[in-house]
C-alpha positions as CSV (number, residue, x, y, z in Angstrom):
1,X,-4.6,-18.1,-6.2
2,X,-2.0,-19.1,-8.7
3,X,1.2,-19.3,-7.1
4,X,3.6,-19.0,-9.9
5,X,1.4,-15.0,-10.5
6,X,0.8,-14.7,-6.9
7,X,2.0,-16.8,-4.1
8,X,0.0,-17.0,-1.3
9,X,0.7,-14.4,1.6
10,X,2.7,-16.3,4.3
11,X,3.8,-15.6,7.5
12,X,7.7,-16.1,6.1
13,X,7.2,-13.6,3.5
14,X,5.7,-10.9,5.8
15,X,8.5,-11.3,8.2
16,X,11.2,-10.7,5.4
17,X,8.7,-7.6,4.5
18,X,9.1,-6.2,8.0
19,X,13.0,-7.4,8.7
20,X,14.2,-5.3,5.0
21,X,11.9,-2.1,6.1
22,X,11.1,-2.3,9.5
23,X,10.0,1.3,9.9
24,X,8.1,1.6,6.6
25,X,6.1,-1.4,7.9
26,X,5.4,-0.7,11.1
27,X,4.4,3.0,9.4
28,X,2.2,1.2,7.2
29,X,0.3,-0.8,9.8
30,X,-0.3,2.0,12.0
31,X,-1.8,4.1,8.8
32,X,-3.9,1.0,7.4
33,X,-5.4,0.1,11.1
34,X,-6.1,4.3,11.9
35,X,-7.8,3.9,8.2
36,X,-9.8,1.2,8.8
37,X,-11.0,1.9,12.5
38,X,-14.9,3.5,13.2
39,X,-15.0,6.8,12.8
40,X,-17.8,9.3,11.1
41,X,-17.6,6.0,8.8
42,X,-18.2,2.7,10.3
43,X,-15.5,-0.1,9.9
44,X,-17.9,-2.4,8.0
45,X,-18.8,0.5,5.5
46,X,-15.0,0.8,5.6
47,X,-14.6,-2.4,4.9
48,X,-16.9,-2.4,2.1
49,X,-15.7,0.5,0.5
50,X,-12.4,-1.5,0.2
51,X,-13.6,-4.3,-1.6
52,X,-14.8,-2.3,-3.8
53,X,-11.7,-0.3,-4.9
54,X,-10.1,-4.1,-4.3
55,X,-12.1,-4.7,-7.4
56,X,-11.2,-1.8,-9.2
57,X,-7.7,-2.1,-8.6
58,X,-7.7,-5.7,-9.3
59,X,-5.8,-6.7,-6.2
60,X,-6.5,-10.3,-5.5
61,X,-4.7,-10.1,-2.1
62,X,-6.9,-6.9,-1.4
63,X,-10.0,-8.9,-3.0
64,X,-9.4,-11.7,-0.3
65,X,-8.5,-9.8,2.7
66,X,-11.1,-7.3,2.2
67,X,-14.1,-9.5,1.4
68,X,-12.9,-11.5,4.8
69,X,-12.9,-8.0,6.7
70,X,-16.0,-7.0,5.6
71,X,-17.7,-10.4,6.5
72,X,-15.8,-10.3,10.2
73,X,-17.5,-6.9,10.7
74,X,-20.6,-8.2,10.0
75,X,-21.5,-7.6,5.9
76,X,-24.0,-9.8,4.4
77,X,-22.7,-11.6,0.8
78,X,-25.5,-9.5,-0.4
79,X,-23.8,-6.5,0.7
80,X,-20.3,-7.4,-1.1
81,X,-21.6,-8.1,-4.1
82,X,-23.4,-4.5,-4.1
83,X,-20.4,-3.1,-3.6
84,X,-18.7,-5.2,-6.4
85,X,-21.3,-4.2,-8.6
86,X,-21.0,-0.6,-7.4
87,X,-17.4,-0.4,-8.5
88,X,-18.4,-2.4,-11.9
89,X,-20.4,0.5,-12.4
90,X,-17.9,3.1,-11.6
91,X,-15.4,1.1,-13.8
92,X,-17.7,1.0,-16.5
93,X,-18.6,4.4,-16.1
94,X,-15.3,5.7,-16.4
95,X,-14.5,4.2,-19.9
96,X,-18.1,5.6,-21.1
97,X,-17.0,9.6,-19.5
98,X,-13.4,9.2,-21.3
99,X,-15.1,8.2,-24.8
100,X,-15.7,12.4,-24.5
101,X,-11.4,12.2,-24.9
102,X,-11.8,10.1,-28.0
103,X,-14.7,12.1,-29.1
104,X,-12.6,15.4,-28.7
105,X,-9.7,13.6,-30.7
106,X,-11.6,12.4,-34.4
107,X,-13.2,16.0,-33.9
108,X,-9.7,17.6,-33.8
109,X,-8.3,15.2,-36.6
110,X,-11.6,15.8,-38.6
111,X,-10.9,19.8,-38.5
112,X,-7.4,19.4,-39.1
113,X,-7.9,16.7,-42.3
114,X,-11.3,17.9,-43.8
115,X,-12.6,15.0,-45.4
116,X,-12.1,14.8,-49.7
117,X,-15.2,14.6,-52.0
C-alpha cells in the first residue's frame, strides 16, 4: 500500500487506537468477532461476503484483511474472485437501476421545457 495515502496497519498505531477509546474499541472487537463467528452462516461464507463489500466499499485495509480471512478459513482464490466479481456486478448494477433517477429527471425537465419547433 502507499504509505503517504495509507500507512500500513501497525501494531503502534492500534495501540494508540485502543489507549484514546478504550471502550469503543474493545466494543468494536467484541461486535466484529460475534459478526464474523459460524452461525446459520458459516465464517468462510462470512468471510467472503466481506471481501466482497471490501470491494464495494473500496477499503484497501478491509480488501487485505478480508481476502487473508477468507483464505485462513479455507476459500479457494477461485472463490474470492467470485465474490469480487459478484460485488462488480452489484456495483455495476446499481449505476444501471439509478439511470431510472436520470431518466425520471430529462422526463420532468422535458415536460416542464417542451422542446421549440
Amino acid at each position: 500500500m502507499s504509505h503517504d495515502m495509507f500507512p500500513s496497519a501497525s501494531r503502534e498505531l492500534s495501540d494508540k487506537r485502543e489507549q484514546l477509546t478504550p471502550d469503543a474499541t474493545a466494543a468494536f472487537k467484541a461486535f466484529s468477532k460475534a459478526a464474523f463467528a459460524d452461525g446459520a452462516l458459516p465464517a468462510k461464507m462470512k468471510e467472503l461476503i466481506a471481501v466482497a463489500v471490501a470491494h464495494v466499499t473500496q477499503c484497501p485495509y478491509c480488501i487485505r484483511g478480508h481476502t487473508a480471512g477468507a483464505l485462513r478459513k479455507g476459500a479457494t482464490e477461485q472463490e474470492i474472485m467470485e465474490a469480487i466479481w459478484v460485488a462488480s456486478e452489484m456495483r455495476a448494477g446499481a449505476a444501471y437501476a439509478h439511470s431510472n433517477l436520470a431518466l425520471d429527471a430529462m422526463n420532468e425537465y422535458a415536460a416542464r421545457h417542451p422542446a421549440k419547433g
